[in-house]
N, C-alpha and C positions, 0 to 999 in steps of 0.2 A: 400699676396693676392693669390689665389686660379686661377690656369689655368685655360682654357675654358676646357683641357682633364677632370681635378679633378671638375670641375663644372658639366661636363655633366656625369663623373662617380654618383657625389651628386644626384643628378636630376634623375636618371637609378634607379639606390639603391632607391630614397622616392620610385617613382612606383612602381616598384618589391617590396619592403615591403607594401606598401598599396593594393597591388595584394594578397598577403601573407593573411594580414588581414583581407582581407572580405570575400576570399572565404573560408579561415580557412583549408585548407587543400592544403597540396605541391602538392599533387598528381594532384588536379582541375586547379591550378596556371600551374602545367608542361604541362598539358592538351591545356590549354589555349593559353602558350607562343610557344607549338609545342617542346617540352625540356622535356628529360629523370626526371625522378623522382632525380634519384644521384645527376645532374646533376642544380639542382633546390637546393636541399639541401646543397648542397654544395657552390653554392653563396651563401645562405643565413649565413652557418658557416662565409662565408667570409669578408659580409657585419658584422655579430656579431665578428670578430674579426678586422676589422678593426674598427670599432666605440669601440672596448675595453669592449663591456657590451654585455649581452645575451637579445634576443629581445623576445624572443619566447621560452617555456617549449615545450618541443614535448614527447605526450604520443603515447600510440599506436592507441587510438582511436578519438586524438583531440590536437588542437595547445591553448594552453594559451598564452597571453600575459604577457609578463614582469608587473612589474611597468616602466622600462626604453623601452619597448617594446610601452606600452601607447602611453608615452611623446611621442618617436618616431612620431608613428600615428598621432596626434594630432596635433603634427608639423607640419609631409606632410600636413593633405590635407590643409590647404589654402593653402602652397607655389603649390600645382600640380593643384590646382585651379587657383591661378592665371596666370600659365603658362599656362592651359586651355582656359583661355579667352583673353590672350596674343596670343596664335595661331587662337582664333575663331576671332579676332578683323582683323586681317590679310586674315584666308582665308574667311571671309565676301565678301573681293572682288576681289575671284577668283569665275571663271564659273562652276567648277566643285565641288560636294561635296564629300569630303573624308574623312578617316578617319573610326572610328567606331562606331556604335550608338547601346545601349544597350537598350534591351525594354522589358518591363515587362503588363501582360495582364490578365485578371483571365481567368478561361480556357472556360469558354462556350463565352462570350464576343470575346474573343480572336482568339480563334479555330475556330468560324464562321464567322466572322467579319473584324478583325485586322489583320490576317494570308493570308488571299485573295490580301488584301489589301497593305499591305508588301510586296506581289510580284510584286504586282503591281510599287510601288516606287523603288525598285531593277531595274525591268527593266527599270528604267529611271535614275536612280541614279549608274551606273556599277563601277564607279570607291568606290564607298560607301559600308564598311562591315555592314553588319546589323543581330543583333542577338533578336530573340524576345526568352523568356520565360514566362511559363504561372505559375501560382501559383494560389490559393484557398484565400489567401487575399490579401490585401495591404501591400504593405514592404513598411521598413524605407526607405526611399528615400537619407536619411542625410546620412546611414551609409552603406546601400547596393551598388554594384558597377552597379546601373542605373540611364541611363540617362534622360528615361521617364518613366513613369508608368501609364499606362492609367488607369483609377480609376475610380469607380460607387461610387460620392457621393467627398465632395467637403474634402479636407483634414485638419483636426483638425491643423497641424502646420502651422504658417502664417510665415515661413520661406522657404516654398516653395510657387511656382508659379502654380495657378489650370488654365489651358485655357480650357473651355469650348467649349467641340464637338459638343454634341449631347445631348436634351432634352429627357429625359427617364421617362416619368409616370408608372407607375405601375398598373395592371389592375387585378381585380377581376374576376375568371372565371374559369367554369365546363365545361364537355362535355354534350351534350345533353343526353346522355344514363344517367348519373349518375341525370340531373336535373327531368328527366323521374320517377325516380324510387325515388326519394329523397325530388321534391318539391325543389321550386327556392325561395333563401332568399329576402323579401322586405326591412328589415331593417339588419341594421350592428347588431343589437340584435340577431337576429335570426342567425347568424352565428354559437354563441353558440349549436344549433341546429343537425348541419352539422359535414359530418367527412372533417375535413380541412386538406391536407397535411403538412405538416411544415418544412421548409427553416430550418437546423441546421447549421448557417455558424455562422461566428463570433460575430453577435450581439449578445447581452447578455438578449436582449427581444425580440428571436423571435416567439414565442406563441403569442405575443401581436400584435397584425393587428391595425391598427389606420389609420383612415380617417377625414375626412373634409366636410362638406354642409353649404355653405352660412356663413359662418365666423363660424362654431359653429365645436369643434371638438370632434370626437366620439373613442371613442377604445373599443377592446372587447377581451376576452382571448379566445382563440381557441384550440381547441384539437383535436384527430382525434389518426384512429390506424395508419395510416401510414406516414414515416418521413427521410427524408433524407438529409445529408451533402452539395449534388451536385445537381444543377439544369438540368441538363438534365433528370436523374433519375427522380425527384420531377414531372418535366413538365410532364414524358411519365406514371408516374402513373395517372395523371389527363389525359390525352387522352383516359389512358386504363379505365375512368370510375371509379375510387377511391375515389373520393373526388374534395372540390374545392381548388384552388392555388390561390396565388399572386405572380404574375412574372412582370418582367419587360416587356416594351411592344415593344422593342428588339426580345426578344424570342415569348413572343406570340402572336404578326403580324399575321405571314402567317397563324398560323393554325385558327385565329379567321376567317381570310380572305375565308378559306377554309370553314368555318362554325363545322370544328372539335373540337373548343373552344363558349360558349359564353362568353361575358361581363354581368356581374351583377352588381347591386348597382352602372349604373353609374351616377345618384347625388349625387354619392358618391368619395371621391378623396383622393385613398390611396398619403402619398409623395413620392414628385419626389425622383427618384434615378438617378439624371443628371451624363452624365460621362464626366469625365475631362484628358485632358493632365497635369501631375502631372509632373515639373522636379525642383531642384533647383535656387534660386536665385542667379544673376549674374551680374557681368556690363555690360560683352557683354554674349549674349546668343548665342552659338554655330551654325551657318547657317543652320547644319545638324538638330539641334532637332525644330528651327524654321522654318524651308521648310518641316520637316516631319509631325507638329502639322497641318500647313495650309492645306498640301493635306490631312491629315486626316477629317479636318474639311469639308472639300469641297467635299470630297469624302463618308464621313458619311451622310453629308446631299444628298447627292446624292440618294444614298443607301435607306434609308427611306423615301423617297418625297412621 
């Protein structure tokens, strides 16, 4: 039988190697844990020499895993999962939340939205580390080291848990300059017509605009000379008079508000692109990621009334 020292050495080692693995570089893990690069490396020789097999290939520009490297991985994470909810089942019913919470956002969402908002829970939450990063789309959630990921649009694995924020319709709309000089579409046909900006993010149809009127649903291919990756870009060529956009109605609130946007085609109903609390399934769900989901929610609808 295994002492509690050699159990809690066991238990140190899965983490540190599941820290290894996702972020795939010593250097981001030394980063992380506040620990010399050598000094990182050098556990992990220790860890590979005390388990007797190599866990990890190290080139100079990237870590592979083993085949016994794998197994490893595969192993940890239920056992540091259930020590995860072994401790969240516990500090459930302490007053204070601690610990650390990892959060994931896409960057306009995010940057304008979530990041306000996270200071806000900070200063309520002091004893609580809280790390947000933004990224361009949704990560695996199963195999990245986060704990939420706020998400536009509801996620393909029913192995995760989607809590619903905030209702997101999508709206159709120019600037007055550009509907001036260009003529205002009455039908989704007519779109064809129009120079459309176009969203290059990860869909794989997004020249395809699709809408909805009274149970009957419409699509139409759109084209146009100008095109961007990132939505704030996209939005601020549609202000400058380019073309018309579909944006979430997140982003184009204020300026419709301001009259620097109109709405077109609205018997028309592109779909929702609702956003969600995206985290893993659990027995006990962590206090930290379910006190941070509520004030979001409460705080999002805030935010929008």
């Amino acid at each position: 039988m295994k002492s509690g020292k050699e159990l809690s050495t066991s238990t140190d080692d899965l983490s540190f190697f599941h820290r290894v693995a996702t972020h795939g570089s010593l250097t981001a893990v030394a980063r992380e844990l506040g620990l010399s690069l050598p000094a990182v490396s050098k556990r992990l020789s220790l860890l590979e020499q005390r388990l007797g097999v190599q866990l990890i290939r190290r080139t100079t520009r990237r870590l592979d895993l083993t085949p016994e490297g794998q197994l490893y991985l595969e192993g940890a994470r239920p056992i540091l999962r259930q020590l995860e909810e072994l401790e969240s089942a516990l500090s459930n019913r302490q007053p204070l939340l601690r610990g650390k919470l990892n959060i994931n956002a896409s960057f306009g969402f995010g940057r304008r939205h979530v990041a306000p908002l996270l200071s806000t829970f900070a200063a309520e939450h002091p004893h609580l580390e809280l790390s947000l990063q933004l990224s361009s789309q949704p990560l695996n959630t199963l195999d990245a080291d986060i704990d939420i990921d706020i998400r536009i649009g509801e996620p393909p694995d029913s192995r995760l848990i989607a809590h619903h924020l905030l209702d997101n319709p999508r709206i159709l709309c120019a600037s007055p300059a550009y509907l001036a000089r260009c003529g205002t579409p009455s039908t989704v046909a007519d779109l064809a017509q129009h120079n459309c900006i176009v969203l290059r993010q990860y869909e794989s149809d997004y020249a395809i605009w699709r809408f909805s009127r009274a149970g009957r649903e419409y699509s139409q291919k759109v084209h146009g000379t100008l095109s961007s990756n990132d939505g704030e870009v996209a939005m601020r060529l549609a202000l400058d008079g380019h073309g018309l956009i579909l944006r979430s109605h997140w982003d184009a609130k204020e300026h419709l508000e301001r009259g620097d946007l109109v709405a077109l085609l609205p018997e028309y109903h592109p779909p929702h692109a609702n956003i969600y609390a995206v985290y893993q399934q659990r027995r006990h769900v962590p206090q930290r990621i379910s006190e941070f989901t509520r004030f979001l929610t409460q705080a999002l609808a805030e935010r929008f009334r």
